[in-house]
Wavefront OBJ file of the C-alpha trace (Angstrom):
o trace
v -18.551 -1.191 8.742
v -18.790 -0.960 12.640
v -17.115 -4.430 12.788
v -13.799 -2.448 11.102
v -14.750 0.489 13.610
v -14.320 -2.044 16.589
v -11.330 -3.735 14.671
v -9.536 -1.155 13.310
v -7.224 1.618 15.129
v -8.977 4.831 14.907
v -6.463 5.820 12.425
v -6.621 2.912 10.468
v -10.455 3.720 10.535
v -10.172 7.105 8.987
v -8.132 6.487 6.386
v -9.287 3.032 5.000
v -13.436 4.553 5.841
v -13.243 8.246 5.978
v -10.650 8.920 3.211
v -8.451 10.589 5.934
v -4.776 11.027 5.519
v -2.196 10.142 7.699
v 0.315 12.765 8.640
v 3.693 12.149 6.435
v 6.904 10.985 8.194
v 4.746 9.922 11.549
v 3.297 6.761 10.158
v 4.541 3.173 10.483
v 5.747 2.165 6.875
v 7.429 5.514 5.468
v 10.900 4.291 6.144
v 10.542 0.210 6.485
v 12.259 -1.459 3.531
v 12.221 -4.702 5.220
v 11.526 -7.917 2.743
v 8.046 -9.128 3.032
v 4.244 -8.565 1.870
v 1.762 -5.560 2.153
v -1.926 -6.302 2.820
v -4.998 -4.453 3.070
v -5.465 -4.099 6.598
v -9.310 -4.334 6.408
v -9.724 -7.219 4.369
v -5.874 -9.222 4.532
v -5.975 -8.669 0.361
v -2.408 -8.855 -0.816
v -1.736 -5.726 -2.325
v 2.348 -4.472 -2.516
v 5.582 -6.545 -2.787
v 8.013 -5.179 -0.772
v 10.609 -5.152 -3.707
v 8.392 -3.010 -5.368
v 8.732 -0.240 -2.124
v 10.969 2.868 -2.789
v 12.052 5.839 -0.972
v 9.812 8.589 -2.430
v 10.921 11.201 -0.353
v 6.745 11.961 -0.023
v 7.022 10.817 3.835
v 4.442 8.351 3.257
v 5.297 3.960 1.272
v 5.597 4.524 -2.415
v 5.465 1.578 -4.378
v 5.969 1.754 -8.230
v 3.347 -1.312 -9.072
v 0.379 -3.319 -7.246
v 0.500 -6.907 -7.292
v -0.952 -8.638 -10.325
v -5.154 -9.539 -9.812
v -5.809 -7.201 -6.541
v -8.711 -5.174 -6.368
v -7.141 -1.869 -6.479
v -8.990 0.291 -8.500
v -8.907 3.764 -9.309
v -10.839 7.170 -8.857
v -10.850 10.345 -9.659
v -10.174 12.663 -6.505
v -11.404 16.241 -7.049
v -11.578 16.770 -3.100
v -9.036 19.544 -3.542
v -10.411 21.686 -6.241
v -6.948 23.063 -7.476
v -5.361 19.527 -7.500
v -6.998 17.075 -8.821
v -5.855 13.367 -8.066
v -6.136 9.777 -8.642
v -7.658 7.976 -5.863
v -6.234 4.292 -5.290
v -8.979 2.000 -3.280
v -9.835 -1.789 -2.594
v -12.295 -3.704 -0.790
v -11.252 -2.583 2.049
v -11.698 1.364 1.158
v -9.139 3.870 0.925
v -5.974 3.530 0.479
v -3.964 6.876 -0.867
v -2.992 8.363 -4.408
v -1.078 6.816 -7.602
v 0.632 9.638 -9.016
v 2.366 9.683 -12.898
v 6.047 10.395 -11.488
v 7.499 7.397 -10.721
v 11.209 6.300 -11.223
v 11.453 2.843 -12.354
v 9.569 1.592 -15.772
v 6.495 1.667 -14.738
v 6.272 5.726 -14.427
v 4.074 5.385 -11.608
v 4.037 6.162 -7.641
v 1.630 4.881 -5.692
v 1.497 6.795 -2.291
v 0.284 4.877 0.176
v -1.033 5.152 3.826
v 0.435 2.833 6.246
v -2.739 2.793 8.650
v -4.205 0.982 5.309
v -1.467 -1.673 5.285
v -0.297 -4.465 7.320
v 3.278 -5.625 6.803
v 3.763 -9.782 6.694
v 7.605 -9.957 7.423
v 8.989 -12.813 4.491
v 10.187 -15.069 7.361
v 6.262 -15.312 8.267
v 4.713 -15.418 5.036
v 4.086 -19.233 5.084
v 2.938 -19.535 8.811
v 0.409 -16.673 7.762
v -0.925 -18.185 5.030
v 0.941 -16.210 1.872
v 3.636 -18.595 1.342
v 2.863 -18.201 -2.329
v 4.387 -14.497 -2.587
v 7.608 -15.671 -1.287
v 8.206 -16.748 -5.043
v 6.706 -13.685 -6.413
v 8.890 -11.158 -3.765
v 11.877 -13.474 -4.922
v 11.727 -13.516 -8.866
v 10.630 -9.386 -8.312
v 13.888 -9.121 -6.576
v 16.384 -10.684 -9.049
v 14.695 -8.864 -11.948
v 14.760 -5.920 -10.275
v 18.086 -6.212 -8.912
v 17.328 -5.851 -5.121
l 1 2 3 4 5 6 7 8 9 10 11 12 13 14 15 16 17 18 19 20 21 22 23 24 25 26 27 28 29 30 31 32 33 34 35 36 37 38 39 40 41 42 43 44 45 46 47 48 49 50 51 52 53 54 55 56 57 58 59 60 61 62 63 64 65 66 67 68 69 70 71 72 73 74 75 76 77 78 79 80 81 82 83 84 85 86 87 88 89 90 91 92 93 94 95 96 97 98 99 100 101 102 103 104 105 106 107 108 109 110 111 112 113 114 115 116 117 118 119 120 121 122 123 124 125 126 127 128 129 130 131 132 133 134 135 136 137 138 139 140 141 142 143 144 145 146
């Protein structure tokens, strides 16, 4: 992992490789609703939609559902004895929480760290090489009304 050390801002490094946490309301994503794609800023994975992105009120991007075939997976996060969590991670390492207390269908709330994301604006998503989410963020946006 010293590649993603050299790559990486130091933040991005700590959460994604230390499990750190980013401090809520002073990170990049917590309030950007703009339309486009969230990747895995380690590895480029496609992880979030942005109409799946809601205001949580948690200070850090909530999303209610991960894209279809990622490798999110999840863990069991006893770090804080009297709390114990559900640790969301992909290839590229840590990435925050999923929580049961979602608002939309799907009941659920994954809260994210932006230093583990990197936003792909829709205008861009072609030119960057994920051209094929611009149907997905579309046909999640009419069903979901956005």
């Amino acid at each position: 992992m010293e590649k993603n050390k050299r790559e990486l801002s130091e933040m991005a490094y700590r959460v994604t490789q230390e499990n750190a946490t980013e401090p809520p309301f002073q990170n990049e994503y917590w309030d950007h609703f703009a339309k486009g794609l969230y990747v895995d800023v380690v590895t480029g994975e496609p992880l979030f939609t942005s109409s799946r992105k809601f205001d949580s009120g948690c200070g850090w991007p909530a999303f209610d559902a991960a894209l279809e075939d990622t490798s999110i997976h999840e863990v069991r996060d006893t770090s804080i004895p009297y709390m114990p969590r559900t640790e969301v991670r992909s290839r590229g390492g840590h990435l925050g929480h999923v929580f049961p207390d979602g608002p939309t269908a799907t009941g659920l709330r994954y809260c994210i760290n932006s230093a583990a994301l990197r936003f792909i604006p829709y205008e861009e998503l072609e030119a960057a090489g994920y051209g094929i989410y611009r149907e997905i963020i579309d046909a999640e946006e009419t069903e979901n009304g956005k």
